[in-house]
C-alpha positions in Angstrom: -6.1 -43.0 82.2 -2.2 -43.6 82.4 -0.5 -46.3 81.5 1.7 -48.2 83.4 3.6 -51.3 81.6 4.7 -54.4 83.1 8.6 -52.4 82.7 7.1 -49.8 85.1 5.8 -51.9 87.7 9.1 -54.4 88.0 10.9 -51.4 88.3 8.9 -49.9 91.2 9.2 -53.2 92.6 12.9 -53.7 92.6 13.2 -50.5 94.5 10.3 -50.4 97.0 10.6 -54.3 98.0 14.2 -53.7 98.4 15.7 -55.9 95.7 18.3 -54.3 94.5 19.7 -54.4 98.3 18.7 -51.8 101.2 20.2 -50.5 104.3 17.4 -49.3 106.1 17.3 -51.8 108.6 15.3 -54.9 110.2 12.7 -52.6 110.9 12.6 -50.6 108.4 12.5 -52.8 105.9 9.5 -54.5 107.4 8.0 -51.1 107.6 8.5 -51.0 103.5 7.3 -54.3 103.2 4.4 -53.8 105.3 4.3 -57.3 106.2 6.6 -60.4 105.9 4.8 -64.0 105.6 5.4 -66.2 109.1 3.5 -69.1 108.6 6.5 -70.5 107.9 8.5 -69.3 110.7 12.4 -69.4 108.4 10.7 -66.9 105.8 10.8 -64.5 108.1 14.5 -64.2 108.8 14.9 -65.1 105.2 13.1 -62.5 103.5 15.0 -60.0 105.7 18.5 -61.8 104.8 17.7 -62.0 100.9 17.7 -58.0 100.8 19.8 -56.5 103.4 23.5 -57.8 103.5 24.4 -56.2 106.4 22.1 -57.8 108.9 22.7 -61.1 110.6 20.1 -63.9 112.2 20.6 -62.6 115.7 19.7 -58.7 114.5 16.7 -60.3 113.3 15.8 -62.4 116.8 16.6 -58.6 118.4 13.9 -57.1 117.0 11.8 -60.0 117.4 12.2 -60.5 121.1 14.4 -58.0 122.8 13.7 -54.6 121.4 9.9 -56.5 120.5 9.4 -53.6 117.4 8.2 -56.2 115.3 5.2 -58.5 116.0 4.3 -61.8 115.3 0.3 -62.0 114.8 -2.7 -63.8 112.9 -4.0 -61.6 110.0 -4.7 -61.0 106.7 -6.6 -64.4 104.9 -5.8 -65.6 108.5 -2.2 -66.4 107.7 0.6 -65.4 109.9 2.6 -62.8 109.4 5.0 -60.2 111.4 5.0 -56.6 111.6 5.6 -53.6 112.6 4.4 -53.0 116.6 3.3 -50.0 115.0 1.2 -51.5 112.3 0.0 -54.0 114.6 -2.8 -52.6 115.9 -4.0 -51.5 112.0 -3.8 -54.9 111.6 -5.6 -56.1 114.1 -8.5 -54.1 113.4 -8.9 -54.0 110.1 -7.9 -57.8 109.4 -7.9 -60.2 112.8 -10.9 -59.3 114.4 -12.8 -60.6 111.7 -10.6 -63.6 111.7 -11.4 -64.0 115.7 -15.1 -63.9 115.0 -15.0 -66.2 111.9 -12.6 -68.6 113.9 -14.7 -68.4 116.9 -17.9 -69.4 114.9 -16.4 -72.5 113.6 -15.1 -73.6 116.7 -18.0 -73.4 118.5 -19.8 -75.1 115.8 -17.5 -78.4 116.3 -18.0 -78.5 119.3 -21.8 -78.6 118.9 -21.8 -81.1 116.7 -19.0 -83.5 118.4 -19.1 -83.3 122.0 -21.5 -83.3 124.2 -21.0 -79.9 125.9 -24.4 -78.2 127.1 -23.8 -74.8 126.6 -20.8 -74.7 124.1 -20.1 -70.4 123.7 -20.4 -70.2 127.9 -18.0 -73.3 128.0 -15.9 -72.1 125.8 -15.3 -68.3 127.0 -14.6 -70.2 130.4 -11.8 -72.1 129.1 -10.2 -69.1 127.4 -10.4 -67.2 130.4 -8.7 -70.2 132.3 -6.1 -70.5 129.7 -5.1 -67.2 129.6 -5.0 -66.8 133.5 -2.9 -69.7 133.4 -0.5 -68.1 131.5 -0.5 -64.8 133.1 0.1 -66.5 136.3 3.2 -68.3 134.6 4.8 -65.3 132.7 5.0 -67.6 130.0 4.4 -70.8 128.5 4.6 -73.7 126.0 1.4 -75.4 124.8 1.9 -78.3 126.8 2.5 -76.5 129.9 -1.1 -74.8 129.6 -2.5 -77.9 128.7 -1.2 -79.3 132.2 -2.9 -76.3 133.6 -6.3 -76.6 131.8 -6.8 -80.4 131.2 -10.2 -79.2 129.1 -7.9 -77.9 126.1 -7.4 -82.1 125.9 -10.7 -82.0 124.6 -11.4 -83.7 121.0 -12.9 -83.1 118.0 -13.8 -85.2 115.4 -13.4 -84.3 112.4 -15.5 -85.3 109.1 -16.0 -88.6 111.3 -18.1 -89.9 109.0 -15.3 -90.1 106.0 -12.0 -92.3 105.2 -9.8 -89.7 106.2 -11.8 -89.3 109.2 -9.4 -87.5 112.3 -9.3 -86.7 116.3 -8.5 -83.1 117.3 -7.5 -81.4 120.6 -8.8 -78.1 121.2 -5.6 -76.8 122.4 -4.5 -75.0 119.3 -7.3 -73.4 118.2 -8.0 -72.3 121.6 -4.9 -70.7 121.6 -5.7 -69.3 117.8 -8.3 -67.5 119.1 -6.7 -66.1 122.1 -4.1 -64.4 119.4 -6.3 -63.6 116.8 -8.2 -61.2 119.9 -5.0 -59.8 120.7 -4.5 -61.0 124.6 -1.9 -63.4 124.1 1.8 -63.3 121.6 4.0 -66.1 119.9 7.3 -65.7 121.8 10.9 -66.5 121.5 10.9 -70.3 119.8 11.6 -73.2 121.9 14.5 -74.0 119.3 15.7 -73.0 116.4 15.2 -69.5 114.8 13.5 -72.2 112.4 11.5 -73.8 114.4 7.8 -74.0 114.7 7.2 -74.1 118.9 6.9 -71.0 120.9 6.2 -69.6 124.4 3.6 -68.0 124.6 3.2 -64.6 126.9 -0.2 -62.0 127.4 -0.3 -59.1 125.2 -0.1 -56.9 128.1 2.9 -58.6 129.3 4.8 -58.6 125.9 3.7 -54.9 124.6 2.9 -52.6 128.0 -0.5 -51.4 127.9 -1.2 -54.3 125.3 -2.8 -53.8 121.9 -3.9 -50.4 121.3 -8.0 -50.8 119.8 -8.9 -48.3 116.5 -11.3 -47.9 114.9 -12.0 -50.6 111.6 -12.9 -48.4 108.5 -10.1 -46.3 109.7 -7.4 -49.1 110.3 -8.9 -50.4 106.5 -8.3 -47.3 105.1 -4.6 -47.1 107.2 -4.0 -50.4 106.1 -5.1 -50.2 102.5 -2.4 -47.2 101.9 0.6 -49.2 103.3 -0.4 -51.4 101.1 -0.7 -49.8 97.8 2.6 -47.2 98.7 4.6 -50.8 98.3 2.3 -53.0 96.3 0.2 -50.5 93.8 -0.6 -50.3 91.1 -2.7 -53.9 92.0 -6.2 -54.8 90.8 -9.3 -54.8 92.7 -8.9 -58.2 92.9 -5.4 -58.4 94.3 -6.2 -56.2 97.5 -9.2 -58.0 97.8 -7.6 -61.3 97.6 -4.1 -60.0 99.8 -6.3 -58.7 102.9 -9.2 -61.1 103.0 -11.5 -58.0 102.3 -15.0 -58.3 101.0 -15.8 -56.0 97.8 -17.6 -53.8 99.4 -14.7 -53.3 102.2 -12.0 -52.6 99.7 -14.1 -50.2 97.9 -15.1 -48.2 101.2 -11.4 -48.4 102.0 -10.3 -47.2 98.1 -13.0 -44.7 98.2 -11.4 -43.2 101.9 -7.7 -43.5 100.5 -8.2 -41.2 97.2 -7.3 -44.3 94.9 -6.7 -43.2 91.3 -7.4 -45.5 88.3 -4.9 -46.5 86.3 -4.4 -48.8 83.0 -2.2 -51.7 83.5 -2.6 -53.4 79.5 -6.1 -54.5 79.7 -6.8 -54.1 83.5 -7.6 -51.6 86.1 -4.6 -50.8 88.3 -5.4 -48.7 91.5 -2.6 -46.6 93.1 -2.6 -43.6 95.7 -3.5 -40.1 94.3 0.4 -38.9 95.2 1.9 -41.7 93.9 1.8 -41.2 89.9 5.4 -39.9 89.6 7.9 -42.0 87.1 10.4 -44.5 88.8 13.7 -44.9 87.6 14.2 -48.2 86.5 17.2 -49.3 88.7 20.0 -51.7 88.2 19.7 -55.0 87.2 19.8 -57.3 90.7 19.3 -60.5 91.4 17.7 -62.1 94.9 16.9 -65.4 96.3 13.7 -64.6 98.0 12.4 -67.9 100.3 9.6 -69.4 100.2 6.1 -67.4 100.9 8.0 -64.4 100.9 5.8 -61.1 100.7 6.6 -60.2 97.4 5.6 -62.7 94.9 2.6 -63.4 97.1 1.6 -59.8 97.1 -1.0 -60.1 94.0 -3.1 -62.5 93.0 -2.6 -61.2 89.3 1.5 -62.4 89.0 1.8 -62.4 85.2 4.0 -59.7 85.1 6.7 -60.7 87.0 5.9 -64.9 87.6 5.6 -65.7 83.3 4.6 -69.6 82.9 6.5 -70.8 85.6 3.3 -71.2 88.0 3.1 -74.6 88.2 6.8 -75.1 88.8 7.2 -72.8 91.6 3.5 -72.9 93.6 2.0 -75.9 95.4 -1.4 -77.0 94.5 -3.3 -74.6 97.6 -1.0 -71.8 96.1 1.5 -71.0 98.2 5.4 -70.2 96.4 8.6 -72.0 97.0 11.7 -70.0 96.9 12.4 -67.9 94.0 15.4 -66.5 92.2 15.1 -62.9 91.0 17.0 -60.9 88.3 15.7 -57.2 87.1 12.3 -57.3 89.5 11.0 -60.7 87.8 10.9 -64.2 88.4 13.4 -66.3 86.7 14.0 -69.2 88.4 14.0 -71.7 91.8 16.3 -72.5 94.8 16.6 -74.7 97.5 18.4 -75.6 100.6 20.3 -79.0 100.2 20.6 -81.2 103.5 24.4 -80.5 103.3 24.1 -76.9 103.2 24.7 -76.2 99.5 22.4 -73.5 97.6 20.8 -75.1 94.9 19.7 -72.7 91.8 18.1 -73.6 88.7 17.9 -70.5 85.7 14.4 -71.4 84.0 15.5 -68.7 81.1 18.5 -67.2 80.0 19.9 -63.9 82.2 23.0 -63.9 80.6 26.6 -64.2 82.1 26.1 -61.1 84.8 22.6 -62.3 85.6 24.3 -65.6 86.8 27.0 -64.1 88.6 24.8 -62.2 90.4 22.5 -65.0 91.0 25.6 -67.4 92.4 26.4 -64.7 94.9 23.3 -64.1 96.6 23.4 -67.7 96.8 26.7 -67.7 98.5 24.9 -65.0 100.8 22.0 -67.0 101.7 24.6 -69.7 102.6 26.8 -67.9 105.3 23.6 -66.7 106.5 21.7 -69.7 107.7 25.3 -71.2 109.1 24.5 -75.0 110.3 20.7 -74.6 110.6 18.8 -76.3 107.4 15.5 -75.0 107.1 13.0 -76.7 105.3 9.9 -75.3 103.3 6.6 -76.0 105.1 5.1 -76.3 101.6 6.9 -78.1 99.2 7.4 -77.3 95.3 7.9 -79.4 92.5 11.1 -77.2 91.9 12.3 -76.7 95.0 11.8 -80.9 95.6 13.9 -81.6 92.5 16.8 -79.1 93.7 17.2 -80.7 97.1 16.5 -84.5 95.5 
């Protein structure tokens, strides 16, 4: 079995996630990527801005919502993420139509147990049907606005009702979840902000003519599972596992259908694509600010090669990253964005004098980039807190 070090895999890394710069474009990059993280709807254009230099917010809102190449959807671990339009539908069936069903079990399992709704799955499939005719007949739509349309997606849950932290719920955004996660309706262009976290909502079929394209699942698994491993392999069993939500016996089938080759990664079991054993130069040192829940350092589950010790410094307690400084396709640090527009940067080891020249500039980058706006991490870390104080 070969060997690859931890050397091997920072340096495959650096070059296939971009960080030692890329001018392949918005979409292109995406494309390399496979996916970028959108829960948090700044990361997006952040992740882009950390690794290409030559592209600007507005080339990113382009191919967002005029040119509409990339997508926004509900996917993997039911997180949101934005891809490809042609990815999209690999996506969708081989990660959100299991997320639909899921999502669409829970639901109607609240309502059963906090309202008094007869027949709950009939009710409910009428309410999604008049929600999304009420948005086809607007073009498109805020949740409010759809809400004025269909007063039932006012309707409440309650939550743990019999607990302290006891909570009311409308419907309306889960309704909506659902709608997405089945591909018939689209996040739009934001009501604000390119940081912002409202949207219009339009149809699929309206957004993307002819709408989203249905495949097959084992073969969208199997489709998926190779974009994945040509930027993120070699990775564990438990890392693609973990990454798309997949059950054992689903990544195996997928493995299995790709080819997968074993490989020895220091004590574990490394899986990469049977044409991808070559050697990779190990490039440049190169430093990045990558933002927070950007694709890269939440590509594995198993981080020790390129995170070290600084876990608890940089990850909130559910596991999601802050922003990150980078030098030589490793983890070295923490930034943040300061209410008066400073990049903050703290060095948790020593990268020597070029390391932090390099690091200052991508900082000064990141800076020109975001202009006035002054996005704010949806989940806060204890480093990026301390930086912005």
């Amino acid at each position: 079995m070969r060997q690859l070090s931890p050397a091997v895999r920072r340096a495959r890394l650096s070059r296939r996630h971009a960080l030692v710069g890329g001018d392949q474009g918005v979409t292109g990059l995406v494309t390399d990527l496979v996916a970028l993280h959108a829960t948090d709807p700044a990361s997006v254009y952040l992740s882009v801005l950390s690794r290409l230099s030559h592209v600007d917010i507005p080339m990113v809102e382009a191919e967002l919502y005029d040119k509409r190449s990339l997508v926004r959807m509900l996917g993997m671990r039911r997180t949101m993420f934005v891809v490809t339009r042609q990815l999209a539908p690999v996506v969708q069936a081989a990660c959100s139509d299991k997320v639909a069903a899921t999502q669409r079990r829970h639901l109607v399992k609240h309502l059963r147990d906090g309202t008094d709704i007869a027949d709950v799955p009939g009710w409910l499939a009428d309410v999604e049907e008049s929600t999304y005719a009420a948005l086809r007949a607007r073009g498109e739509a805020t949740a409010t606005e759809l809400v004025d349309d269909e007063p039932r997606l006012r309707t409440q849950l309650h939550l743990t009702p019999d607990k302290p932290y006891a909570a009311k719920q409308n419907i309306t955004t889960r309704v909506l979840l659902l709608l997405a996660a089945d591909a018939r309706i689209v996040r739009g262009r934001p009501t604000g902000s390119w940081a912002t976290t409202r949207y219009r909502w339009s149809t699929m079929d309206a957004w993307l003519p002819g709408g989203m394209p249905r495949l097959d699942q084992d073969e969208a698994r199997t489709e998926l599972l190779r974009h994945w491993l040509a930027a993120f392999g070699p990775a564990t069993l438990r890392d693609i596992t973990w990454w798309a939500g997949w059950t054992m016996r689903e990544a195996r089938q997928a493995l299995a259908a790709v080819g997968a080759v074993e490989v020895d990664l220091g004590g574990d079991t490394g899986l990469l694509l049977p044409e991808d054993l070559d050697d990779t130069a190990e490039p440049e040192p190169a430093a990045a600010l990558l933002p927070a829940l950007d694709p890269t350092p939440m590509g594995w589950v198993e981080r020790d090669w390129y995170l070290g010790a600084y876990q608890d410094r940089l990850f909130d307690r559910t596991g999601n990253i802050g922003p990150t400084v980078w030098w030589a396709g490793r983890i070295v640090g923490g930034w943040a964005i300061r209410p008066d527009g400073e990049i903050a940067h703290r060095l948790l080891e020593d990268i020597g004098g070029d390391g932090e020249r390099a690091v200052a500039a991508a900082a000064e980058r990141i800076a020109k980039a975001i202009g006035d706006t002054r996005p704010k991490p949806r989940f806060r870390t204890p480093l990026e807190r301390e930086l912005v104080g």
